[in-house]
LUMFI-206917 format. One record per atom (N, C-alpha, C): residue in one letter; y, z, x. Coordinates in nm, 2 decimals. Example, Ala and Ser with C-alpha at 12.3 -4.5 7.8 and 13.67 -1.06 7.14 Angstrom:
BEGIN
r numar:A py:-0.57 pz:0.78 px:1.32
r numar:A py:-0.45 pz:0.78 px:1.23
r numar:A py:-0.33 pz:0.78 px:1.32
r numar:S py:-0.22 pz:0.71 px:1.28
r numar:S py:-0.11 pz:0.71 px:1.37
r numar:S py:0.00 pz:0.79 px:1.29
***
This chain:
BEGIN
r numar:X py:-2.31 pz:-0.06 px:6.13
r numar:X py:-2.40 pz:-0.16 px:6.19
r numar:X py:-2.47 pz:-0.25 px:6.08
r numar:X py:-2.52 pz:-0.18 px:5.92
r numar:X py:-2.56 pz:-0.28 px:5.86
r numar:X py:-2.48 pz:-0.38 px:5.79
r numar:X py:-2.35 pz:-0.34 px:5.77
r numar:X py:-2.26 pz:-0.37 px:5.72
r numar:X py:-2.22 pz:-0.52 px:5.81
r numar:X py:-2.23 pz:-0.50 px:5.90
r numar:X py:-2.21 pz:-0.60 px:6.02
r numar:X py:-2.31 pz:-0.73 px:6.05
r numar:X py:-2.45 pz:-0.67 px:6.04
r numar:X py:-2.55 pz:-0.72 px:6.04
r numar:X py:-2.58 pz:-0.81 px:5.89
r numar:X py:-2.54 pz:-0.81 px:5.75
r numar:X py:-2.51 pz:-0.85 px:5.67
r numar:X py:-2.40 pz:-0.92 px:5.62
r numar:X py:-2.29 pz:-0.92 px:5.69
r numar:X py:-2.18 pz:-1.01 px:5.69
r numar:X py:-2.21 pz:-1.13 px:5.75
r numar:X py:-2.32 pz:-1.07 px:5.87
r numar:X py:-2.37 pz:-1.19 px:5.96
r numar:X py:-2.43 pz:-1.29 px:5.90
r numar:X py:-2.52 pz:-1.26 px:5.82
r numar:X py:-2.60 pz:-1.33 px:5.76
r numar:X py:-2.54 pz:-1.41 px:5.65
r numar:X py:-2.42 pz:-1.32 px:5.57
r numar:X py:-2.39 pz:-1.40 px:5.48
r numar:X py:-2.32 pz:-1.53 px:5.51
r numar:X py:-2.26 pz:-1.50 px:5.60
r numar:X py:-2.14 pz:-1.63 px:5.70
r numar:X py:-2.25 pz:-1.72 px:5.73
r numar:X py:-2.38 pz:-1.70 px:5.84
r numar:X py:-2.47 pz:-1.78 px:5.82
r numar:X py:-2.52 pz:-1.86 px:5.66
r numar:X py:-2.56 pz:-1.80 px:5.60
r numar:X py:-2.62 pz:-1.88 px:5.51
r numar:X py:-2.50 pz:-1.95 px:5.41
r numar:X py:-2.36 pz:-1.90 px:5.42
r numar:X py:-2.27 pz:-1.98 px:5.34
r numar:X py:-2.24 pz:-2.14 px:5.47
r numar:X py:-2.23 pz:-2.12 px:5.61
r numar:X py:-2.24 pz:-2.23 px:5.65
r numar:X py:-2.41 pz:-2.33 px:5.62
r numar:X py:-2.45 pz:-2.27 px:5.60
r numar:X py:-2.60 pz:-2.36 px:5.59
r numar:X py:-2.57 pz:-2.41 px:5.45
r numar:X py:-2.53 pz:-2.37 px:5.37
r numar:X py:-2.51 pz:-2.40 px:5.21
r numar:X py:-2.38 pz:-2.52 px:5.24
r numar:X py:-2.27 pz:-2.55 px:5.32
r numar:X py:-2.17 pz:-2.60 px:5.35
r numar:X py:-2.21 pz:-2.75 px:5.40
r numar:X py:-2.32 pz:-2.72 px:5.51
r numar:X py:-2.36 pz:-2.82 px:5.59
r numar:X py:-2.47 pz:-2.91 px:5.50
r numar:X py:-2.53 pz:-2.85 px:5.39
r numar:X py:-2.60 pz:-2.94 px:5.35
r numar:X py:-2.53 pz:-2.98 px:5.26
r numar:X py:-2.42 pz:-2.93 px:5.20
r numar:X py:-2.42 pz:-3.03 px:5.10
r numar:X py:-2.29 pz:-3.14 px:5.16
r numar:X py:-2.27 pz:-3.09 px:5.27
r numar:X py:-2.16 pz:-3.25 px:5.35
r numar:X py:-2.24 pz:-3.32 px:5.39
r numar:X py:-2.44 pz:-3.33 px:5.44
r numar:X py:-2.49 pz:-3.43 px:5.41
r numar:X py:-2.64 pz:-3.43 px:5.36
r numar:X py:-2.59 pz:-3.53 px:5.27
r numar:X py:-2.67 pz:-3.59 px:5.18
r numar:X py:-2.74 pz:-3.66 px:5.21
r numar:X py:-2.88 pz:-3.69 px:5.20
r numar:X py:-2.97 pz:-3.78 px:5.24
r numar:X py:-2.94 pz:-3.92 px:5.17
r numar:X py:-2.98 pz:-4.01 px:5.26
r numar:X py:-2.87 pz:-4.15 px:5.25
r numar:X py:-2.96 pz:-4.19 px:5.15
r numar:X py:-2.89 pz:-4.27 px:5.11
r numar:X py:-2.96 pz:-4.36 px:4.98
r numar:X py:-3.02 pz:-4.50 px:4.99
r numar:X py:-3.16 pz:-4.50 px:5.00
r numar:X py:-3.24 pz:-4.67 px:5.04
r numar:X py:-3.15 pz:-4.74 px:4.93
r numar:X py:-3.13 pz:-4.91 px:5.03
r numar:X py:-3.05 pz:-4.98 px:4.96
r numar:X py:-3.11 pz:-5.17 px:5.07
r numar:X py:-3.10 pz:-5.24 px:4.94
r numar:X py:-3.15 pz:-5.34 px:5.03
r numar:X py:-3.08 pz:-5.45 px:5.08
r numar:X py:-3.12 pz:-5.52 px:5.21
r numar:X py:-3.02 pz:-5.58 px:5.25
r numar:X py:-3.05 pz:-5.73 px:5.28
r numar:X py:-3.03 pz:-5.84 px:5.30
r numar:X py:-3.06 pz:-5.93 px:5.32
r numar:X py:-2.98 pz:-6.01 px:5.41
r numar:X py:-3.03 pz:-6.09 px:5.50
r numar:X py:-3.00 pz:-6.13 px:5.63
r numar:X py:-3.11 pz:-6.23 px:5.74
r numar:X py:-3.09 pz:-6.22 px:5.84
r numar:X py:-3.21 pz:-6.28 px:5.96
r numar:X py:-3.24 pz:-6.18 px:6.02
r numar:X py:-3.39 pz:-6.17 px:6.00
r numar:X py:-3.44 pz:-6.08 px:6.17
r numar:X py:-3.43 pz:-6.19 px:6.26
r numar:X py:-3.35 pz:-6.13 px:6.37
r numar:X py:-3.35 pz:-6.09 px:6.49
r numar:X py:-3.36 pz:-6.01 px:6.61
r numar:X py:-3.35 pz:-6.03 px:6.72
r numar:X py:-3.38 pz:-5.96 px:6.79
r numar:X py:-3.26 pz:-5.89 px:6.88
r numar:X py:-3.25 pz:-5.78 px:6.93
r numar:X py:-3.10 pz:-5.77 px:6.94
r numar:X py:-3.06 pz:-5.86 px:7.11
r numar:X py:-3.07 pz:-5.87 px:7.22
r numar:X py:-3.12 pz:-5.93 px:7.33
r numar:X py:-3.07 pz:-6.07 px:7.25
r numar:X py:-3.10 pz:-6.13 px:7.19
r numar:X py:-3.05 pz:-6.30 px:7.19
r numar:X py:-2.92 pz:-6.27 px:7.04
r numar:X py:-2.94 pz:-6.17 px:6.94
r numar:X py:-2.83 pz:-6.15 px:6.89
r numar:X py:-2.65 pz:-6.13 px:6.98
r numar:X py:-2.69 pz:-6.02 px:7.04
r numar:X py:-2.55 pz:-6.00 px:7.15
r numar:X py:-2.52 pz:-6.12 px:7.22
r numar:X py:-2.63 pz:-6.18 px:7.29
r numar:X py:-2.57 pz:-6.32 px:7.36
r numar:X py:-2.53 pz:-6.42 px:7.27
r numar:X py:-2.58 pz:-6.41 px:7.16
r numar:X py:-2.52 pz:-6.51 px:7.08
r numar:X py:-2.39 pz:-6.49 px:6.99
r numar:X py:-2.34 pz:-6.35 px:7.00
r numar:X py:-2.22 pz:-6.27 px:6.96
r numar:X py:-2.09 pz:-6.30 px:7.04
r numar:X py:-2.21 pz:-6.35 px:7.17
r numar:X py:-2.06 pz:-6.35 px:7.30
r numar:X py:-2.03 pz:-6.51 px:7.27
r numar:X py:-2.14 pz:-6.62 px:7.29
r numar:X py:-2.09 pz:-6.70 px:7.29
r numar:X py:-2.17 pz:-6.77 px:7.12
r numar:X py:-2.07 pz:-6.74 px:6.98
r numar:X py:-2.08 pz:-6.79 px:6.85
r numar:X py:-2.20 pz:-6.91 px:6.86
r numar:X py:-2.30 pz:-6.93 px:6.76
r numar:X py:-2.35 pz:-7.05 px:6.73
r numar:X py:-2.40 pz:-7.08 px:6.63
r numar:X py:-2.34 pz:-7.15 px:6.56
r numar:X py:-2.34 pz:-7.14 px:6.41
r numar:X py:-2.49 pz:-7.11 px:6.30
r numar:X py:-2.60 pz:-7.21 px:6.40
r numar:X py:-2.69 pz:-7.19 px:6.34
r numar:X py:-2.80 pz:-7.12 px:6.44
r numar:X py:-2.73 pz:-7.03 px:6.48
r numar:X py:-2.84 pz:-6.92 px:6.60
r numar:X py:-2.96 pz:-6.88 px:6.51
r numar:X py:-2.93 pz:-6.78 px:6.42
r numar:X py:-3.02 pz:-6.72 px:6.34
r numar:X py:-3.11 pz:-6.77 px:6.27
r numar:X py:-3.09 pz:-6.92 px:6.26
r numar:X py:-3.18 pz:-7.00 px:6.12
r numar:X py:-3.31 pz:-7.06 px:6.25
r numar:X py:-3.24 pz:-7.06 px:6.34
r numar:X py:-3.32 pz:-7.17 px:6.42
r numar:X py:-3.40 pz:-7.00 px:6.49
r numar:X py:-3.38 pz:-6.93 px:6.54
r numar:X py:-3.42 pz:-6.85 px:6.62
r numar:X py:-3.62 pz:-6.88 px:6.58
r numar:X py:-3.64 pz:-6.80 px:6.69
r numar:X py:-3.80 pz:-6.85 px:6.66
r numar:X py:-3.92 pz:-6.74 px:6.67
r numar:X py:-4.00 pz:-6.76 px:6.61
r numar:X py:-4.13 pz:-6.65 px:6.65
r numar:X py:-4.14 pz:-6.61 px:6.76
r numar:X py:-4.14 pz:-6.77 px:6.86
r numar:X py:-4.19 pz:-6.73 px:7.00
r numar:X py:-4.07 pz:-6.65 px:7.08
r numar:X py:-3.98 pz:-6.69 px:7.02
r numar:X py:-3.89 pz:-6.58 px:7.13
r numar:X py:-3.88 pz:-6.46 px:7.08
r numar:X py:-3.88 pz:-6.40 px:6.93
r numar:X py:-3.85 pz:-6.28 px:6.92
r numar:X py:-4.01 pz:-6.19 px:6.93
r numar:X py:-4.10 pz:-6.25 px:6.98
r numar:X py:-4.22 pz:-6.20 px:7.05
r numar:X py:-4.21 pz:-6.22 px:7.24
r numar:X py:-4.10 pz:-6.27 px:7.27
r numar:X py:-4.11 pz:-6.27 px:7.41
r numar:X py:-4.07 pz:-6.09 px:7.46
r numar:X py:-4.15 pz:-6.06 px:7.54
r numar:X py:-4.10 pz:-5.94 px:7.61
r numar:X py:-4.00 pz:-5.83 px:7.61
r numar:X py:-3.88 pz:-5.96 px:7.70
r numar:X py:-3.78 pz:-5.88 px:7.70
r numar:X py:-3.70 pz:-5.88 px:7.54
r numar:X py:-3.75 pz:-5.96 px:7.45
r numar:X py:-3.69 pz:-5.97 px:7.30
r numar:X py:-3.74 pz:-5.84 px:7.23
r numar:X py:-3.87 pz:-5.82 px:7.26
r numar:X py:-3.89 pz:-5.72 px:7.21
r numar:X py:-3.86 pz:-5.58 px:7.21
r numar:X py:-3.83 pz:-5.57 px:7.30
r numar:X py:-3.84 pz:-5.46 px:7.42
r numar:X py:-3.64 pz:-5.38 px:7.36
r numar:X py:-3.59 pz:-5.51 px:7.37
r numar:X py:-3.40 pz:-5.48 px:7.32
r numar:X py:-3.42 pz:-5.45 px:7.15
r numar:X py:-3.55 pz:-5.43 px:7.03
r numar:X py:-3.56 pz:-5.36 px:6.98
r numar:X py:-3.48 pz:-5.48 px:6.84
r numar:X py:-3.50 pz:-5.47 px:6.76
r numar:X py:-3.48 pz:-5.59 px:6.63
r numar:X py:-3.40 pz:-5.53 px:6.52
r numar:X py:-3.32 pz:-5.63 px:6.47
r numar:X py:-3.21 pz:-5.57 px:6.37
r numar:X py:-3.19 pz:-5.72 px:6.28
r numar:X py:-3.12 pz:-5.70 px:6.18
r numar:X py:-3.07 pz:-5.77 px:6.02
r numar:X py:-2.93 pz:-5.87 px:6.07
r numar:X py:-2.92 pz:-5.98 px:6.07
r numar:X py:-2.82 pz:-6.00 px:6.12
r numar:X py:-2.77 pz:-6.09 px:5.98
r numar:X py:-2.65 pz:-5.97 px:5.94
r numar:X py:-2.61 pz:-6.03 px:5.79
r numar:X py:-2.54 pz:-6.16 px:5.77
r numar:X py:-2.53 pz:-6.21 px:5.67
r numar:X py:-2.47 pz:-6.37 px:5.64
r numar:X py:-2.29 pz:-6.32 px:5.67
r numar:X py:-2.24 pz:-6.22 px:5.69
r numar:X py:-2.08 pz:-6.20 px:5.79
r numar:X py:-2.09 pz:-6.12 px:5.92
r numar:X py:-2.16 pz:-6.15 px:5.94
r numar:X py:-2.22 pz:-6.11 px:6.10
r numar:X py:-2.23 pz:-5.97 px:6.18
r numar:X py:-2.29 pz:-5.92 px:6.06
r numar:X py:-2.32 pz:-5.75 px:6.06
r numar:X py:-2.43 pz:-5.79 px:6.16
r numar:X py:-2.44 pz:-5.68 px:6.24
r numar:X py:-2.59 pz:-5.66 px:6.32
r numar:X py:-2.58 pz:-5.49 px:6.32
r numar:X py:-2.69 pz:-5.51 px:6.20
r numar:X py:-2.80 pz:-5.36 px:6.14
r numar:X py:-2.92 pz:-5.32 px:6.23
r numar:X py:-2.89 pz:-5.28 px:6.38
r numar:X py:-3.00 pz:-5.20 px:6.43
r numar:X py:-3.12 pz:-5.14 px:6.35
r numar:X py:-3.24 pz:-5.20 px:6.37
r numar:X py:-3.35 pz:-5.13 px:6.34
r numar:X py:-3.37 pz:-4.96 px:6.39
r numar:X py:-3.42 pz:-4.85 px:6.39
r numar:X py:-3.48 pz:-4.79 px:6.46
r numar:X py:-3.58 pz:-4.75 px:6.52
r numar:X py:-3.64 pz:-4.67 px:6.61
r numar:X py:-3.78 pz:-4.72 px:6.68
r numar:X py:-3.85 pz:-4.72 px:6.62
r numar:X py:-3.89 pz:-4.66 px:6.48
r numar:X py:-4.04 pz:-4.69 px:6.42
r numar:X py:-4.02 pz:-4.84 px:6.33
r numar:X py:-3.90 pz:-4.86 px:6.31
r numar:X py:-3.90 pz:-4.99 px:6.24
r numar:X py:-3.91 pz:-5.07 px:6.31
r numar:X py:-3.88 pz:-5.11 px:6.47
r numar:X py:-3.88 pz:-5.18 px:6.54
r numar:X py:-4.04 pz:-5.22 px:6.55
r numar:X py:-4.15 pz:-5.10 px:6.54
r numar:X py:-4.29 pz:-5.13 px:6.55
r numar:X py:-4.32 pz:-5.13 px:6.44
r numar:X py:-4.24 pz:-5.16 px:6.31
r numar:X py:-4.29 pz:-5.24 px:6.19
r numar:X py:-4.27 pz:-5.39 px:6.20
r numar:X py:-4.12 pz:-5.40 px:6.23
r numar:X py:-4.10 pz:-5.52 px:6.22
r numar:X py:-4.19 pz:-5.62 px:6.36
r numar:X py:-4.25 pz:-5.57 px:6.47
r numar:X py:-4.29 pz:-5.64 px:6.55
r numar:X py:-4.45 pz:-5.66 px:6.53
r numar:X py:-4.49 pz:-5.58 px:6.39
r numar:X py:-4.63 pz:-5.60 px:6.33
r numar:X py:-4.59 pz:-5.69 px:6.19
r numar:X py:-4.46 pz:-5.67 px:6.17
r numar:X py:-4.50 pz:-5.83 px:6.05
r numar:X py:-4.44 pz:-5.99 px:6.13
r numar:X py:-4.42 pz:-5.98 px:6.24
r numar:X py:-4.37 pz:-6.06 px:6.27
r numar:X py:-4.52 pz:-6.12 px:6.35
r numar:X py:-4.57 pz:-6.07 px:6.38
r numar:X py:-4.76 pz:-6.11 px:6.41
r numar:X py:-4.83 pz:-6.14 px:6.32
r numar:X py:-4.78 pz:-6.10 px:6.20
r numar:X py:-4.86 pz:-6.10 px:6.06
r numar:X py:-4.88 pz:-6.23 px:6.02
r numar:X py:-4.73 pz:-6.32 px:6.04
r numar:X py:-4.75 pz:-6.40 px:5.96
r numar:X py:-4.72 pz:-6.57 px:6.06
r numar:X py:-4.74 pz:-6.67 px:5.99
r numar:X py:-4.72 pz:-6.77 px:6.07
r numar:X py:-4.61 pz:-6.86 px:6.11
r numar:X py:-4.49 pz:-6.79 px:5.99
r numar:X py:-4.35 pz:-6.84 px:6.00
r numar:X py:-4.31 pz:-6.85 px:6.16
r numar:X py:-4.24 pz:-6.99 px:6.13
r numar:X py:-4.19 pz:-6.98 px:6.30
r numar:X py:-4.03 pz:-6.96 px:6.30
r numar:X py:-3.95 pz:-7.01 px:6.25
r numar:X py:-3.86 pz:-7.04 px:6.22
r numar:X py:-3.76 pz:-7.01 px:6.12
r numar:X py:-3.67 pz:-6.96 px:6.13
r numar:X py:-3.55 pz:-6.90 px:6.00
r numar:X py:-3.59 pz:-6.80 px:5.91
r numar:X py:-3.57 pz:-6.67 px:5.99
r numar:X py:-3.64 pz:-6.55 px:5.92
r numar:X py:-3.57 pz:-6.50 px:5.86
r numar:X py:-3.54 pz:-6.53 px:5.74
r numar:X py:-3.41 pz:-6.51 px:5.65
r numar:X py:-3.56 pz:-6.39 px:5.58
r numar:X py:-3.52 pz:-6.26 px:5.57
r numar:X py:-3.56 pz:-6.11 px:5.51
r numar:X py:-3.43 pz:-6.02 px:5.41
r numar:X py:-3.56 pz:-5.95 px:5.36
r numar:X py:-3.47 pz:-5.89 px:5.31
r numar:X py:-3.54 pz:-5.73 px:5.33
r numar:X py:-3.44 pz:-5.63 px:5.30
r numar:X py:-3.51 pz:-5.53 px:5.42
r numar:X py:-3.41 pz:-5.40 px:5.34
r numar:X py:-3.51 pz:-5.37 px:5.28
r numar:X py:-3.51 pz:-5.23 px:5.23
r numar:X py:-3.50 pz:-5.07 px:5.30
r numar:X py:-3.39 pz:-4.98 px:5.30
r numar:X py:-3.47 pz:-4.90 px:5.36
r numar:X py:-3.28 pz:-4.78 px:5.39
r numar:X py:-3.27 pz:-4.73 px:5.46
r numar:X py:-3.21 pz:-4.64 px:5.44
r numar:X py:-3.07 pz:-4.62 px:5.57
r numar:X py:-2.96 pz:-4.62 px:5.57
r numar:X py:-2.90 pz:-4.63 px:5.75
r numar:X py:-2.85 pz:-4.48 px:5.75
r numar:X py:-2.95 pz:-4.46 px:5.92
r numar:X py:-2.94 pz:-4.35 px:5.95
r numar:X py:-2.81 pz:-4.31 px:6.06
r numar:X py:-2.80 pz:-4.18 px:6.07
r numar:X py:-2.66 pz:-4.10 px:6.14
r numar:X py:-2.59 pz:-4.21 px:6.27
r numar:X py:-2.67 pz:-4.25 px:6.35
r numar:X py:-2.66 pz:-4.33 px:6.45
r numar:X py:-2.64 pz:-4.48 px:6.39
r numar:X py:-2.61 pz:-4.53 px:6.28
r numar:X py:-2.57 pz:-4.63 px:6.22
r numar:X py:-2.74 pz:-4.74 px:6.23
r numar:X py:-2.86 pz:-4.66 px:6.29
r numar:X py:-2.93 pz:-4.81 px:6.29
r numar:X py:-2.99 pz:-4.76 px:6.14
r numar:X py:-3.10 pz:-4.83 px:6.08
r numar:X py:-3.18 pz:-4.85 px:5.99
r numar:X py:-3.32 pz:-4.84 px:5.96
r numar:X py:-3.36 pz:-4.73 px:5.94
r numar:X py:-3.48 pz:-4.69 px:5.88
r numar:X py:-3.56 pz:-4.77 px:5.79
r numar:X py:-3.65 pz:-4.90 px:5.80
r numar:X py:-3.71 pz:-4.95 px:5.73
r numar:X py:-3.85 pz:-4.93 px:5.68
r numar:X py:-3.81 pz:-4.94 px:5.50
r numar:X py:-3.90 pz:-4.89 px:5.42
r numar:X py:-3.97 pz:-5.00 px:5.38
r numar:X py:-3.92 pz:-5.12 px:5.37
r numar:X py:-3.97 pz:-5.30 px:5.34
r numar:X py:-3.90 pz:-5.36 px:5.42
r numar:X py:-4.01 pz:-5.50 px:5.48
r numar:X py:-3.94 pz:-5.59 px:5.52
r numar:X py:-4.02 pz:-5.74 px:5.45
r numar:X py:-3.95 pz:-5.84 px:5.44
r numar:X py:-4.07 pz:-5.95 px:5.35
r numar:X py:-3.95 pz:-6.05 px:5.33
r numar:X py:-4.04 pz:-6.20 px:5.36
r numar:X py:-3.95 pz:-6.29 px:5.43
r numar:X py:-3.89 pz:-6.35 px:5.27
r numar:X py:-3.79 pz:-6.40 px:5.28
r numar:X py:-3.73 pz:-6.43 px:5.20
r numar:X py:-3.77 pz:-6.60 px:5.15
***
């Protein structure tokens, strides 16, 4: 029985030793792009427009349902970098902060998590 009860454990603790080191805590890295909002990013993915991002505006990405669809990096080859939920309530406190209306060209530090969105550790307008 203790023989058994100690094999157990070893097999346990050799997968815990396995599983951490296949992952690695990701490495903050910074990125630069447009905040947007995801809500006018998708529609504007469906139908292309060249200068969506530059023009996009304060007042919309503070309108409700903009906010609500949660904010992400929309890179200069048309990556869209989901925020996640605590970033989404960073980015919707700097985006009150300041008086920029227009072309929110950022750059945005911070880490991308399992689910592919993005843990933000900086955001600050470019």
């Amino acid at each position: 029985m203790k023989n058994r009860v100690l094999g157990t454990i070893i097999v346990l603790a050799l997968t815990a030793i396995a599983f951490a080191a296949d992952h690695k805590p990701a490495k903050s890295q910074t990125i630069t792009g447009h905040l947007v909002d995801v809500a006018c990013a998708t529609e504007n993915a469906e139908k292309p427009k060249a200068d969506f991002a530059a023009k996009h505006s304060k007042r919309c990405l503070q309108m409700p349902e903009c906010e609500e669809s949660g904010y992400a990096l929309l890179t200069a080859d048309n990556k869209l970098i989901k925020f996640d939920k605590d970033s989404n309530e960073s980015a919707k406190k700097f985006i009150a902060a300041t008086d920029h209306d227009k072309d929110w060209k950022v750059s945005v530090t911070g880490t991308i998590n399992a689910d592919n969105t993005m843990k933000v550790e900086k955001l600050a307008l470019q």
